[in-house]
C-alpha positions as MATLAB code, in Angstrom:
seq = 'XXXXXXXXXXXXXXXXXXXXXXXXXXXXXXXXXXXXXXXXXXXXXXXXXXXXXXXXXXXXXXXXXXXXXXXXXXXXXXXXXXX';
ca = [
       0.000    0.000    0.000;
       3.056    2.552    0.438;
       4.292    1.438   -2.685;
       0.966    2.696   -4.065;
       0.790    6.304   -1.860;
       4.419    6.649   -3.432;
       4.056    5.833   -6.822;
       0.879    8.541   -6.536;
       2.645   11.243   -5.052;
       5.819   10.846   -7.520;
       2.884   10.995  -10.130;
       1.354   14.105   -8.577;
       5.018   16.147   -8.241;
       5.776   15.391  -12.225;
       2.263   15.871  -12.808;
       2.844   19.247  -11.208;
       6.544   19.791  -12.116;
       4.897   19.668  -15.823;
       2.468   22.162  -15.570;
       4.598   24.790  -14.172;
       7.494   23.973  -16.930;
       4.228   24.656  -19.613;
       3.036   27.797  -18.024;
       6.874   28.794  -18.327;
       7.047   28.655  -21.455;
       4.063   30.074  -22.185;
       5.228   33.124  -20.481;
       8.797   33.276  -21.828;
       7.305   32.980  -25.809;
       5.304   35.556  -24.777;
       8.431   37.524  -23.990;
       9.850   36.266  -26.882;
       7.221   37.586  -29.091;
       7.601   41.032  -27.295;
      11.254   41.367  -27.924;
      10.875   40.468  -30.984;
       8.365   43.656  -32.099;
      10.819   45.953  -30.242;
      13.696   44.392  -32.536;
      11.839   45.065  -35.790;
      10.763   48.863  -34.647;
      14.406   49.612  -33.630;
      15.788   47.979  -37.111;
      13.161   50.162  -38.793;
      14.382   53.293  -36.671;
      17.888   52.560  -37.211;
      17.321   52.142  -41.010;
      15.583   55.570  -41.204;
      18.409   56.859  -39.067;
      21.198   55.871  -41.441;
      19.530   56.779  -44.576;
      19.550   60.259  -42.503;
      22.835   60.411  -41.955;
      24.121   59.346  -45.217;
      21.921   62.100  -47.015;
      23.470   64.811  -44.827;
      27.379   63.097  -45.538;
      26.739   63.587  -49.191;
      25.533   67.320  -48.643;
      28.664   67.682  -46.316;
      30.456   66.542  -49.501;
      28.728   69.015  -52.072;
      29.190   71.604  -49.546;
      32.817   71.034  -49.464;
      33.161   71.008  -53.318;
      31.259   74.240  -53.661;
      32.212   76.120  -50.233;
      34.872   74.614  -48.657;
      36.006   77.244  -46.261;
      32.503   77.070  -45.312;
      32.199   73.583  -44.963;
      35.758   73.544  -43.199;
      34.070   75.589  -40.476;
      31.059   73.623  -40.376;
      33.106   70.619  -39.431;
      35.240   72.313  -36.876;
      31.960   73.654  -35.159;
      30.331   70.044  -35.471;
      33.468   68.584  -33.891;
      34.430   71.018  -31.197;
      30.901   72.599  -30.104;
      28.642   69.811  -30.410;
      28.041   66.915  -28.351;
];
């Protein structure tokens, strides 16, 4: 009869054990999931951010071409007064 009360209660801690492992998981996909929307918005941002700055290097470069004292001073204020 122990044998029996054992063999029940071993069932009842996996039986247990199981569940919790499944509501785990449940929770960390949903994590998962989360992340993964914050990824894609800051891979969209950072896109829109580097298209930025790659538009303004190639006006730095027309400005240099047609003004370059200009530009030259442009650069030093970007680089010394900016943070």
């Amino acid at each position: 009869m122990k044998e029996v009360r054992y063999i029940v209660l071993i069932a009842a801690i996996l039986f247990g054990t199981i569940i919790f492992q499944e509501y785990r998981v449940a929770q960390l996909s949903a994590k998962l999931e989360s992340n993964s929307v914050n990824v894609d918005s800051l891979q969209n941002e950072l896109f829109i951010k580097q298209t930025e700055v790659g538009r303004y290097e190639v006006a730095l470069e027309i400005f240099k071409e047609e003004d370059s004292v200009g530009a030259d001073h442009f650069e030093y204020i970007l680089n010394t007064q900016t943070e």
